[in-house]
Legacy VTK file of the C-alpha trace (Angstrom):
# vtk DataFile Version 3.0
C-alpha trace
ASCII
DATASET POLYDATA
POINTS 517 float
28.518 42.050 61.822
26.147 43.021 64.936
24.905 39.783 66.674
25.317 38.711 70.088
25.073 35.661 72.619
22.084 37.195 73.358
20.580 36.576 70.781
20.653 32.793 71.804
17.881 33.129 74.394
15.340 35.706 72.780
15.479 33.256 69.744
14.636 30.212 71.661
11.823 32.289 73.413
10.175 33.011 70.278
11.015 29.451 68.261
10.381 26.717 71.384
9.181 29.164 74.126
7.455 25.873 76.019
9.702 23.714 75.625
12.137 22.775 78.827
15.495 24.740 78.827
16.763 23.615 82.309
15.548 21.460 84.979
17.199 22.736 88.264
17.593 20.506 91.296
14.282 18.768 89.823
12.495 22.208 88.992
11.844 22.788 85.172
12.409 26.340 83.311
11.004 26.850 80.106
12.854 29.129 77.567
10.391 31.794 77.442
10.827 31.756 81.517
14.348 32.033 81.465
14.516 34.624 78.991
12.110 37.010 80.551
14.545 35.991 83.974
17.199 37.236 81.679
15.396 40.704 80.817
14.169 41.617 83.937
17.927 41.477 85.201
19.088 43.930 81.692
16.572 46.267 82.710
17.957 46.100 86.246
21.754 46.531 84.972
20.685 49.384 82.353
18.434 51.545 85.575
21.919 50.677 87.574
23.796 52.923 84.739
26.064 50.331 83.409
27.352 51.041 79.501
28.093 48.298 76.583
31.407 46.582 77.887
30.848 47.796 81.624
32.163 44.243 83.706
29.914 42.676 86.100
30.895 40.277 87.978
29.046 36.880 89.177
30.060 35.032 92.651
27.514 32.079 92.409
27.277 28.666 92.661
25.595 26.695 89.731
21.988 28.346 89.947
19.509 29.440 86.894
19.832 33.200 87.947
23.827 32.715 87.281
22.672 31.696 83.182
20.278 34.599 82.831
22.504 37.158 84.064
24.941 35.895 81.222
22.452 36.556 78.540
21.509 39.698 80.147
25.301 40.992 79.645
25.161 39.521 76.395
22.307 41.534 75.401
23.427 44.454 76.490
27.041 44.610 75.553
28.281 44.056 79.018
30.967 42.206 80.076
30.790 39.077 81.935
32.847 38.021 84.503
31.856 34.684 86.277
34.167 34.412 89.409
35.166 30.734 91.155
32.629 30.313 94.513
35.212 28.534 95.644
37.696 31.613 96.092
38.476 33.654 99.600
38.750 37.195 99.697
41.843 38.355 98.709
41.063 35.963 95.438
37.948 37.780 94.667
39.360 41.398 95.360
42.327 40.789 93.201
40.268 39.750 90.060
37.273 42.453 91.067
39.934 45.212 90.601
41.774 43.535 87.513
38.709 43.480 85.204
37.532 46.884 87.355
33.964 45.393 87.955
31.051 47.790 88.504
28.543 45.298 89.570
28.599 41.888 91.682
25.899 39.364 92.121
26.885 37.123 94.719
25.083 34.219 96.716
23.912 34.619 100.247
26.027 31.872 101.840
29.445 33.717 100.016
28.396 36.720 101.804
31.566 36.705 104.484
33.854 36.295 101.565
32.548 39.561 99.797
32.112 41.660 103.386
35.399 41.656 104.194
36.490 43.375 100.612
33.277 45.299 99.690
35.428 48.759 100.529
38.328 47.562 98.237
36.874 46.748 95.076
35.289 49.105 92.481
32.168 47.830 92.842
29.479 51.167 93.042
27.436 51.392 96.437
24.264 50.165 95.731
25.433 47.234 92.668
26.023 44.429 95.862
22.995 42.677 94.514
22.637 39.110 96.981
20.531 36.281 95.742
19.290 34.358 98.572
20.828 30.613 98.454
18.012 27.831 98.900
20.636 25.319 100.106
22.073 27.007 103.084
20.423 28.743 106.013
19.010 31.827 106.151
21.362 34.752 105.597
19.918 38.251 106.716
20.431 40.778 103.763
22.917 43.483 104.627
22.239 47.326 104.642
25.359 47.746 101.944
23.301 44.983 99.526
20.574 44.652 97.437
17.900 41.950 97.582
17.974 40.228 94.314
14.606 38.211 94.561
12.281 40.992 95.545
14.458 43.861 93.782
14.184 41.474 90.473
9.828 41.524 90.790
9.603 45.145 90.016
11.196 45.146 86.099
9.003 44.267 83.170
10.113 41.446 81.086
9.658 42.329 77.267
12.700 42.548 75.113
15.167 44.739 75.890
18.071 46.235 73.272
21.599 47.979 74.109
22.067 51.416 73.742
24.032 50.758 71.002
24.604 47.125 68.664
26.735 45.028 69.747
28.879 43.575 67.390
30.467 39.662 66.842
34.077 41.147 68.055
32.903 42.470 71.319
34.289 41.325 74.450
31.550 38.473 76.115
33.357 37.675 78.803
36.518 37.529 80.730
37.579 33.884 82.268
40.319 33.708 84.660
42.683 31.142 84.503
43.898 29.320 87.478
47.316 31.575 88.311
49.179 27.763 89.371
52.123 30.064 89.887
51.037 33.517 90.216
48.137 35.782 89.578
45.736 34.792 87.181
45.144 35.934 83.927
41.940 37.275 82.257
41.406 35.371 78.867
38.873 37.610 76.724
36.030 35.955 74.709
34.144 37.529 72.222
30.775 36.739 70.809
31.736 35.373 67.997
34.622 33.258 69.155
31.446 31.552 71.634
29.266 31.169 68.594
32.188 28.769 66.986
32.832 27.005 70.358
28.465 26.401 70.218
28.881 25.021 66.537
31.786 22.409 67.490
30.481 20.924 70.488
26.799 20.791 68.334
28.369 19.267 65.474
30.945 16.398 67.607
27.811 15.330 69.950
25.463 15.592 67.193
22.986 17.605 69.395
19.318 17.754 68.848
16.684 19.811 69.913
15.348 15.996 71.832
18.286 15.420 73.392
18.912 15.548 78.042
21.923 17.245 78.511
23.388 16.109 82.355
26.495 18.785 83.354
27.477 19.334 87.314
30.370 21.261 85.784
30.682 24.765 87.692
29.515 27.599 85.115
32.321 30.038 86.522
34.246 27.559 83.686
35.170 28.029 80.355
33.745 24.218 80.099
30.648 24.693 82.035
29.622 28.587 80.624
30.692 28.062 76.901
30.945 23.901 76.199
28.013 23.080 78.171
25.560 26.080 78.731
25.626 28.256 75.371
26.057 25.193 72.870
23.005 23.252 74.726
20.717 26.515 74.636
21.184 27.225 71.465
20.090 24.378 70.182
17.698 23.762 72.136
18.064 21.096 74.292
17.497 20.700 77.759
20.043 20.944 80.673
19.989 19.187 83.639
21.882 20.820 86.792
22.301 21.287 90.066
23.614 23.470 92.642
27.156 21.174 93.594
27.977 17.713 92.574
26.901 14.389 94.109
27.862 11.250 92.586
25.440 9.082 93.701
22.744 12.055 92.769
24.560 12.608 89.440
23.928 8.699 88.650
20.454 8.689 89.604
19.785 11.685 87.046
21.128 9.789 84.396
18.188 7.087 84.781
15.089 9.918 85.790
15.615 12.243 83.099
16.575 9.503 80.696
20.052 11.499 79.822
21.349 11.146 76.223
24.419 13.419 76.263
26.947 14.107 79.968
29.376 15.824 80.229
32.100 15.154 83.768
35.971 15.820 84.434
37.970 12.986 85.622
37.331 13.274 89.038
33.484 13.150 89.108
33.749 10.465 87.301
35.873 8.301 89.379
33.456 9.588 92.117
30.324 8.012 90.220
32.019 4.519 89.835
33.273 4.590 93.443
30.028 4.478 94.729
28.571 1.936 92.501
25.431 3.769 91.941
25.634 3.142 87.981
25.445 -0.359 88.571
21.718 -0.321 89.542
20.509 2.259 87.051
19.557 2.092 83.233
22.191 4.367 81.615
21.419 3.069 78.312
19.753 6.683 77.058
23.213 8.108 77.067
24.453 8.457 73.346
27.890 10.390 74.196
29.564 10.696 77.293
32.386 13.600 77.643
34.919 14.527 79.884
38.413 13.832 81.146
39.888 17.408 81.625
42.788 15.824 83.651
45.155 13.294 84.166
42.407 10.052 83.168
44.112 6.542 83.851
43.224 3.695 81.473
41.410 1.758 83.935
38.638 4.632 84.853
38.180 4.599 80.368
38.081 0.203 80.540
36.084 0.293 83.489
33.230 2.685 81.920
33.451 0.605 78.711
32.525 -2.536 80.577
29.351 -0.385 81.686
29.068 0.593 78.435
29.929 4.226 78.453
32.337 5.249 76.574
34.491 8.306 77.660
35.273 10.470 74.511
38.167 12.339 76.131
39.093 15.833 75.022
41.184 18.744 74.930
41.383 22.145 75.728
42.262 25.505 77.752
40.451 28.667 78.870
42.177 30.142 75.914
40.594 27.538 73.634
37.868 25.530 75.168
37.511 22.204 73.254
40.160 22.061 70.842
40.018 18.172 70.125
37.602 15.615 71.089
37.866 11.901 70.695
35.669 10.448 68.180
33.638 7.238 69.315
34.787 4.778 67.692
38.711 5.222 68.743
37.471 5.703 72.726
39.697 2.201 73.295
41.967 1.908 70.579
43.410 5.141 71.426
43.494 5.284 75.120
45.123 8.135 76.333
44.829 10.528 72.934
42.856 13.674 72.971
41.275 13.186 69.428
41.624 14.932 66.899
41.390 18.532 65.756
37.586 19.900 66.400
35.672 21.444 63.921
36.532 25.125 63.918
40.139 24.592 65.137
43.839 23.430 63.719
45.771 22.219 66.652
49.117 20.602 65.691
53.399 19.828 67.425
56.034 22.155 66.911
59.314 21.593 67.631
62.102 24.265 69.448
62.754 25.630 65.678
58.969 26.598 65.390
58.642 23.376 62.834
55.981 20.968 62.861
57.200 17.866 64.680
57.367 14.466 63.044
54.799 11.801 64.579
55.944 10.712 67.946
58.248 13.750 68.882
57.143 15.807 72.262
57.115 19.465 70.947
54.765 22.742 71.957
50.919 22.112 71.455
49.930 24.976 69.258
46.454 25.884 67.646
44.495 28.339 65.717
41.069 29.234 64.381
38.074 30.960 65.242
37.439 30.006 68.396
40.830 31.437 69.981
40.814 34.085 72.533
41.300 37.719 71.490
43.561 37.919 74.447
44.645 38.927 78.048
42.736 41.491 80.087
45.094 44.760 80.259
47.939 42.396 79.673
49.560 43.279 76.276
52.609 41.506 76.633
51.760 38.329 78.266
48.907 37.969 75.295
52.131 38.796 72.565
53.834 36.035 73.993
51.346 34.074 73.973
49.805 34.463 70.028
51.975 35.004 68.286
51.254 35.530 64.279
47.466 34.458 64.440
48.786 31.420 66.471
47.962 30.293 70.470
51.483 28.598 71.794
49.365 26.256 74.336
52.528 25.759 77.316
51.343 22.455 77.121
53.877 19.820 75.675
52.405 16.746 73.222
52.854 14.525 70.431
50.851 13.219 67.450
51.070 9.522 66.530
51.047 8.066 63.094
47.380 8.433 62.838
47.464 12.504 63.434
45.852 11.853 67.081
47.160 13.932 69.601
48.329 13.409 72.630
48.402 15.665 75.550
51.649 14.806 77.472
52.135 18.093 80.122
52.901 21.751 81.022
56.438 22.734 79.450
56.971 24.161 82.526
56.738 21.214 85.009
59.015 19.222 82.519
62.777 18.042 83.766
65.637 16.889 82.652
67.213 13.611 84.944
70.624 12.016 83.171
70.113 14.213 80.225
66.021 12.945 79.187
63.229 14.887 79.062
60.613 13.243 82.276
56.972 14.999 82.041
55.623 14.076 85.253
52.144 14.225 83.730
52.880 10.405 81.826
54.171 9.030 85.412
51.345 10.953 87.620
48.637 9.503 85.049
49.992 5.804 85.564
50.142 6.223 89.359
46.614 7.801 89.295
45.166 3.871 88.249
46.710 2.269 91.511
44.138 1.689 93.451
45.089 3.002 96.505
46.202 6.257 95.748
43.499 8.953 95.648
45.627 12.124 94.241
49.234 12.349 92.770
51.899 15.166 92.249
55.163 15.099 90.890
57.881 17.712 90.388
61.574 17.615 89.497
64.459 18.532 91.906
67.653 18.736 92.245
70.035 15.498 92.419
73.819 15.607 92.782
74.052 13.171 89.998
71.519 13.246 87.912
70.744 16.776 87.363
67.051 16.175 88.865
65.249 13.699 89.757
61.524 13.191 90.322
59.616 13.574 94.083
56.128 12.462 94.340
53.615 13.570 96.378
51.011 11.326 96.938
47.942 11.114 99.194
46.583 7.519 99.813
43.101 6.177 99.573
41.449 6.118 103.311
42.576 3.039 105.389
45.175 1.905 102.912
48.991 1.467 103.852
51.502 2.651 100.840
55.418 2.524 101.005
57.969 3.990 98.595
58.626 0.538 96.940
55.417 -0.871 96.311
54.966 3.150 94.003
58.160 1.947 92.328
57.132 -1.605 92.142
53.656 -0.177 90.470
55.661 1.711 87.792
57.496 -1.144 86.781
57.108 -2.465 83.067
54.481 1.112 82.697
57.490 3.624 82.561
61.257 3.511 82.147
63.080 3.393 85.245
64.724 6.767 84.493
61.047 8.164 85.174
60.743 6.765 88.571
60.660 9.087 91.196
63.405 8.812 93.333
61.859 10.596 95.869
57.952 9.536 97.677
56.621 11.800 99.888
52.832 10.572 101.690
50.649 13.457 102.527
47.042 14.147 103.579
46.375 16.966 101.121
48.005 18.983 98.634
48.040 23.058 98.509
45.068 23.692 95.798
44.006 26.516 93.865
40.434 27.843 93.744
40.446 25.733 90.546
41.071 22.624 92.470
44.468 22.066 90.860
48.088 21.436 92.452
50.210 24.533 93.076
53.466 22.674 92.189
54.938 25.980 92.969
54.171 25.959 96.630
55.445 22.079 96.379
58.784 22.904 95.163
59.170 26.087 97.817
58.325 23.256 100.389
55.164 22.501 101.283
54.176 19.277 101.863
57.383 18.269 102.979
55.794 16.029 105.872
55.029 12.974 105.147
51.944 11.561 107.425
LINES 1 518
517 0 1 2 3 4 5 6 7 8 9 10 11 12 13 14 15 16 17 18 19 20 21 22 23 24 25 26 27 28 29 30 31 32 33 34 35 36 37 38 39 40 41 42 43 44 45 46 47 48 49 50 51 52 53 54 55 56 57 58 59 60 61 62 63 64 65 66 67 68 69 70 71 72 73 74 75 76 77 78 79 80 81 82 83 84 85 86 87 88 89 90 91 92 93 94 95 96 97 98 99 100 101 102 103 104 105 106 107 108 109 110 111 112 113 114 115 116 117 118 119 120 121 122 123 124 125 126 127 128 129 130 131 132 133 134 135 136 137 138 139 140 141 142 143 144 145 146 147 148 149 150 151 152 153 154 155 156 157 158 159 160 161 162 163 164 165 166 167 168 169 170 171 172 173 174 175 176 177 178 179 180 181 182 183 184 185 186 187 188 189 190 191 192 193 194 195 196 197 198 199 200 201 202 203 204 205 206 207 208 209 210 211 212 213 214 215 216 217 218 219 220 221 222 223 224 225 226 227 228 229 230 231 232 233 234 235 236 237 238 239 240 241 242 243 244 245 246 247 248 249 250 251 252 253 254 255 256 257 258 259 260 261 262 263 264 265 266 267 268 269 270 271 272 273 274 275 276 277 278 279 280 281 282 283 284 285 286 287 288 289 290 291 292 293 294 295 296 297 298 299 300 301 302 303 304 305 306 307 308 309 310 311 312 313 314 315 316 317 318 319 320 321 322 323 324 325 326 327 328 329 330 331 332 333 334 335 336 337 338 339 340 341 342 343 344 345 346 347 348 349 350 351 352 353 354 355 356 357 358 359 360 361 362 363 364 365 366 367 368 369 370 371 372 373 374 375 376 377 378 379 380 381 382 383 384 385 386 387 388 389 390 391 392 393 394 395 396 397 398 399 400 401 402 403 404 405 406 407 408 409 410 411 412 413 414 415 416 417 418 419 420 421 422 423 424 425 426 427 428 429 430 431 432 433 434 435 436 437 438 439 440 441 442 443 444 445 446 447 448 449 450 451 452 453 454 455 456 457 458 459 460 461 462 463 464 465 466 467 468 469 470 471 472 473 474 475 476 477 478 479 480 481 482 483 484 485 486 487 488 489 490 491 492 493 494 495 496 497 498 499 500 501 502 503 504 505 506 507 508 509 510 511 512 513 514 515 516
């Protein structure tokens, strides 16, 4: 079948072309403006030579321009490749070569980043196209780069078609993953596997053409480009966004544009309650709140109920965005599940014989449907390891109850074995993360003379609080058996991070960190 993503916008142009897609730090953007944004920027790509499933690459933070280049790509057959803004140099060259980009849009206040590699990527002279950043000062244009804003004003902005028709099994885009323990991977989405993610995020939230959708999630996500962006456009909703995240900001947006549907990880949302700022708002348009994304504690879920916002937690990977969602009505009978299966996917437990596993017993998360990716950039083998007969094999390690909820538990890999049990540091780390001095929490296995291995944590303490070793142990008490406790507690200031934000256990158990403060 020939369709595309692209289609999403020049639809909405014609059907609500008036109507608000985005509203962008306070600035609204009807769907007729943003798709004529989007063709002005395929007309620029097709004069710049590139051919259905050429790669161009995006270093941006969240911006409108980011979302119409997207559709532009779509349009045309291209590929998209949204890179993290929050990556250095050798980052961006390594992925820039791996997907062997011809094209990078980049912001103005990333420009050092992309100087110092502009003669080691395949990127053509002439296709360093700089958007000027409102946020940040003034940033001269280079001779080596083109001026997005003004280069943008001289291309018409009537409908524009690919050379040739792009069809439902074409490549969309390629996400990275985070490479935790080496270099990341490319996962490869089609067009049609984004279509089915649209449909099951439309048919959980029960969107509507009415409804406010509030996201600070970055777009260079699987969440933020394919959960958040192409779901809420097609149906024709309105977004509202910003450039970065502030949690007091993010609170008071809730209560201007009278949000019905948000979307936040974890994190952001511990952020919001920190400050107190939903405390003195009206929240009470919000119909569905999503998020988790990471290790959630139970008190962050109880303490949004008593606001009364409740967190439908979900699941999923780059691989397979939004695999299970929560439904509403289990939000607090089922603390600490995942939900259940979404729409277009089966997710189930296997055990080490490749047999599903009874209710209760930890075996491989795996999952299939529609909505799987077709694969690994130029990596044939790690993608045969990793589907295998029509089936994704997750790495992650969880457990169904009686119910058929599931229940994500960790990464196979960070698993240990201490006096012959099985301790996924993931269960522990998620307790610890609801004390309420600690602000962040990592926990690997190593090796004990009598045990086999034992568990070290890593933890970095709220500002102005005092910790020791026994009053973490003392915490854990009556929450996890005592063959869980980490024998080992390490205080730190920070932990090593990937451009994703998350821990590089790796670079833990090779020794960093090792100081405590």
């Amino acid at each position: 079948m020939k369709w595309s993503v692209g289609k999403i916008l020049s639809k909405r142009a014609l059907l609500t072309p008036d109507k608000t897609a985005i509203v962008f730090e306070d600035t609204p953007i009807t769907y007729k403006m943003l798709d004529a944004a989007s063709n002005r920027i395929a007309r620029f790509l097709q004069d710049r030579g590139l051919k259905r499933q050429d790669r161009v690459a995006v270093d941006l933070f969240n911006c409108p321009e980011l979302i119409a280049c997207y559709f532009a790509a779509a349009k045309l057959g291209l590929i998209f490749v949204p890179l993290n803004y929050r990556q250095v140099s050798e980052e961006l060259a390594y992925q820039l070569n791996h997907a062997d980009c011809r094209l990078l849009l980049f912001h103005s206040g990333l420009q050092p980043y992309i100087e110092k590699i502009r003669f080691d990527v395949p990127v053509q002279p002439g296709n360093f196209v700089q958007l000027r950043q409102a946020s940040t000062p003034a940033v001269d244009l280079p001779e080596w780069a083109v001026d997005y804003n003004q280069t943008m004003e001289g291309y018409p902005d009537d409908a524009v078609a690919p050379a040739s028709p792009v069809g439902e099994d074409d490549p969309l885009m390629i996400l990275y993953t985070s490479g935790v323990s080496g270099f990341p991977k490319g996962a490869v989405i089609s067009h049609a596997q984004t279509y089915f993610k649209n449909f099951q995020i439309i048919i959980h939230t029960d969107m509507r053409e009415a409804d406010v959708f509030l996201s600070q999630c970055p777009l260079c996500h699987s969440a933020g480009i394919a959960a958040v962006v192409t779901p809420v456009l097609c149906r024709g909703a309105t977004l509202i966004m910003r450039e970065k995240f502030d949690p007091r900001q993010f609170g008071r947006d809730i209560e201007t544009y009278r949000a019905t549907i948000v979307f936040a990880l974890t994190t952001m949302l511990r952020f919001v309650l920190d400050t107190g700022v939903l405390d003195g708002i009206d929240h009470s348009s919000v119909r569905v709140l999503l998020g988790g994304g990471e290790r959630t504690p139970d008190s962050l879920v109880y303490a949004l109920a008593e606001k009364g916002l409740y967190l439908q937690m979900g699941y999923g990977q780059t691989e397979n965005s939004g695999m299970s969602l929560m439904p509403r009505d289990y939000v607090l009978e089922k603390t600490g599940s995942c939900g259940f299966a979404n729409f277009f996917t089966d997710v189930w437990v296997e055990d080490e014989d490749g047999e599903p596993a009874p209710p209760g017993d930890i075996g491989h998360i795996v999952a299939t449907g529609p909505n799987v990716m077709s694969g690994y950039w130029n990596a044939p083998e790690t993608t045969a390891a990793t589907i295998v007969n029509g089936k994704l094999y997750t790495g992650d390690l969880g457990y169904t109850d009686a119910d058929g909820f599931l229940y994500h538990v960790d990464r196979s890999k960070d698993m240990y074995r201490s006096g012959g049990e099985n301790v996924y540091p993931a269960e522990v780390e998620r307790v610890l993360a609801g004390h309420p001095a600690i602000e962040n929490v990592a926990i690997i296995g190593v090796h004990d003379n009598k045990w086999g291995e034992t568990g070290k944590a890593f933890i970095v303490p709220k500002n102005g609080t005092q910790l020791s070793a026994a009053d973490v142990r003392n915490f854990l008490d009556g929450k996890v058996a005592k063959y869980k406790h980490p024998k080992q507690v390490v205080f730190v200031d920070s932990f090593p991070l990937s451009s994703w934000g998350k821990v590089k256990k790796a670079e833990l158990k090779n020794g960093a960190c090792q100081q405590g403060k």
